[in-house]
Every structure is written in C-alpha cells, then in structure tokens.
C-alpha positions as CSV (number, residue, x, y, z in Angstrom):
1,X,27.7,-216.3,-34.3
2,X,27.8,-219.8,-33.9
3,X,30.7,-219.7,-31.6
4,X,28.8,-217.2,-29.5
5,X,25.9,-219.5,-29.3
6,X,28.1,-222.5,-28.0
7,X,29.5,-219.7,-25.2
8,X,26.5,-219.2,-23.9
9,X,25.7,-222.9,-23.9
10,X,28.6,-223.2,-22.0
11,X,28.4,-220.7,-19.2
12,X,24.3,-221.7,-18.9
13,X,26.2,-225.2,-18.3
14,X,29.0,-223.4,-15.6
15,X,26.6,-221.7,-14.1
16,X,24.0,-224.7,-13.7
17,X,27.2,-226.9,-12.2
18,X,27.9,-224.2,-9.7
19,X,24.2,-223.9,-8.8
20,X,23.8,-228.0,-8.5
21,X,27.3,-228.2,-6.5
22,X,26.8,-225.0,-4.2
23,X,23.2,-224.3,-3.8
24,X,22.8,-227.6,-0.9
25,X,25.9,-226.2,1.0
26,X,25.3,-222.8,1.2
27,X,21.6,-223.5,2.3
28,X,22.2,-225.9,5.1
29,X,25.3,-224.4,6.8
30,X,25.0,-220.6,5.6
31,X,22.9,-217.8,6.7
32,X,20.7,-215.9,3.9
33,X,23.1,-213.0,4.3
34,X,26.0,-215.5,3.2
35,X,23.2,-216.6,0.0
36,X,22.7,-213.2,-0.8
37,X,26.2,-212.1,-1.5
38,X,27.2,-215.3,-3.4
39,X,24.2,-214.7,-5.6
40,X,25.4,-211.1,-6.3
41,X,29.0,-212.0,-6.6
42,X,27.6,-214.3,-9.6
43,X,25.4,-211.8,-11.2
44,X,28.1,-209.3,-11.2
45,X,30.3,-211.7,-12.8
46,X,27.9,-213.2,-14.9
47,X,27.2,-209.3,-16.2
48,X,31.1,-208.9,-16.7
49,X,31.4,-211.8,-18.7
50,X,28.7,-211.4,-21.0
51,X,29.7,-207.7,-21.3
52,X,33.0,-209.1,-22.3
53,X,32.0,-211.7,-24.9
54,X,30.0,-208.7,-26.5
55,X,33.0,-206.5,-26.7
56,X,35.2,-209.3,-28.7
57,X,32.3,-209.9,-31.1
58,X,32.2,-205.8,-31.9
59,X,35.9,-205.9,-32.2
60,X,35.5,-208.6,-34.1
61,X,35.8,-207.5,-37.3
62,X,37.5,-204.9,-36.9
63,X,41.7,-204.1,-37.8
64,X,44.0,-205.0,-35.5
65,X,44.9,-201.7,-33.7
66,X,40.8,-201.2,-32.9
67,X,40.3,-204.4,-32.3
68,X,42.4,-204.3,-29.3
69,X,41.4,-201.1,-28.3
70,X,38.0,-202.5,-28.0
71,X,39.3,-205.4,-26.1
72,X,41.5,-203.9,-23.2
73,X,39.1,-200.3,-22.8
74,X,36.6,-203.2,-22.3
75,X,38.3,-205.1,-19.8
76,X,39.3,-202.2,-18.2
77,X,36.0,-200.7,-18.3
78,X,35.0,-203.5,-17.2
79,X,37.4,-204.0,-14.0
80,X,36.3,-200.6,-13.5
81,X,32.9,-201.2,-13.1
82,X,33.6,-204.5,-11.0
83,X,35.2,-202.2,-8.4
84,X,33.0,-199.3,-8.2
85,X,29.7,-202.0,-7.5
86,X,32.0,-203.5,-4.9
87,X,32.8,-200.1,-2.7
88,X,29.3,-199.1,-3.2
89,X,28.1,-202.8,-1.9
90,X,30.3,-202.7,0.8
91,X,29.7,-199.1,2.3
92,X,25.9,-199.1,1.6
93,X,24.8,-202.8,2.4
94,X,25.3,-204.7,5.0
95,X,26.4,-207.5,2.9
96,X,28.6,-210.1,3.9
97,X,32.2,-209.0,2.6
98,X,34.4,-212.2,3.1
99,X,31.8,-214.4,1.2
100,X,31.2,-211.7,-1.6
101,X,35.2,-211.4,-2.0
102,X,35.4,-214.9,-2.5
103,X,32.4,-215.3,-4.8
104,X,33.5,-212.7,-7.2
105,X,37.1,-214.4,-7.3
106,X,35.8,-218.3,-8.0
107,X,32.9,-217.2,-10.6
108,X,35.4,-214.6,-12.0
109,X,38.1,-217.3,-12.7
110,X,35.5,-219.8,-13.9
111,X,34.4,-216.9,-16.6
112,X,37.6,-215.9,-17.5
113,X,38.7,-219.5,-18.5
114,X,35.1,-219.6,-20.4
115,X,36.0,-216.2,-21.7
116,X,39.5,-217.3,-22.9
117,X,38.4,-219.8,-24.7
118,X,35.7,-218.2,-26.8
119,X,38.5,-215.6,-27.5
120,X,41.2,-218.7,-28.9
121,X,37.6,-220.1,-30.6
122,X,37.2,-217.1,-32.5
123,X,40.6,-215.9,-33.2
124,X,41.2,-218.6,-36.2
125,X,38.3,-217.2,-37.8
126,X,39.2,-213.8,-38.0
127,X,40.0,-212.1,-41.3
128,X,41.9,-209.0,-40.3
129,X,41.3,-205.5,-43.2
130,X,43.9,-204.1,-44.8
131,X,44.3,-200.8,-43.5
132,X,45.3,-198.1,-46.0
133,X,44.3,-200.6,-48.7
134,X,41.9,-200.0,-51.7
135,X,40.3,-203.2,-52.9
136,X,37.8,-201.1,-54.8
137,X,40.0,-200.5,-58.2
C-alpha cells in the first residue's frame, strides 16, 4: 500500500506541474472552449489511470494467469471506455477536437510512464501462489 500511496503522491505532483506549466498559456492565448477540452482530456486520463493503478493492486495478489487477466481486460476495458467518452464528446458537444486529441495523448503518456513505474515498483514485491498446491498438510 505504501507504494500506492507514493503513486498518488506522484501523479498529485504531475498533475500540479502540468497545471503550474500550462494553466498561464492556455489562459492568455486560448479561448475557454480550448480550456474546457484540455481540462476534460485530463480528467479522463486522470480517471483511466487511477482506474488502472486499482486494477494492478486487485491483481495483485493474485496467480499469474489471473493476474494478467486482470491487467489487460483492464487496459482494454479501459481503452474501451477512453474511446466511447471520446465519440460521444465529439458528436454531442461542441468541444474543441484538435485540443482534446492532443490533451488526451500528452496526459495519457505522462500517466502511462507514472503507471509503468508503479507496475516495475510493485512487481519485486509480489509473491506469486502456487496453484494446484496444498500448503495446508
């Protein structure tokens, strides 16, 4: 758990960064339209990588056939998701596509590199079960 507490630490810290570094910019030269859809690009990403930490926590302890069940029906679940919010915010909002398209690719690489690196933090950690095996007697 304590490795889930220093994830969160650190994408309240990437998040913060991108706020500091962006927020000026995209107020002084951008409309509220081009605001709006950055903001949602970084919720929905935001969403998709906490979702995703959760899922490798659950699979945690888990063997290793379930745990990477739970891991790739997540990400896929996941991507899945990602895509259907995207088609309905683009054919029911007037939201600005370009800027939402690009959004969702920086904060999703930025969360993906955070993500990765919770996994390889956890991974050493992990005692895999014996399936099959009785340890009872």
């Amino acid at each position: 758990m304590g490795e889930f507490t220093g994830f969160l630490k650190q994408l309240g810290i990437a998040l913060a960064g991108t706020f500091a570094i962006g927020s000026y910019p995209l107020y002084a030269y951008g409309d509220p339209g081009l605001v709006l859809s950055v903001a949602v690009g970084c919720g929905i990403c935001t969403a998709n990588v906490l979702a995703g930490s959760l899922s490798i926590l659950l699979g945690f302890d888990k063997p290793n056939q379930d745990f990477l069940k739970i891991l790739f029906g997540g990400m896929l679940a996941r991507m899945m998701v990602i895509g259907i919010l995207v088609f309905v915010l683009i054919k029911l909002t007037s939201i600005q596509v370009f800027s939402l398209i690009l959004s969702l690719f920086v904060f999703y690489v930025l969360f993906q590199i955070l993500e990765i690196r919770f996994l390889m933090r956890c991974l050493p950690g992990r005692q895999i079960p014996k399936e099959g095996v009785r340890t009872d007697g």
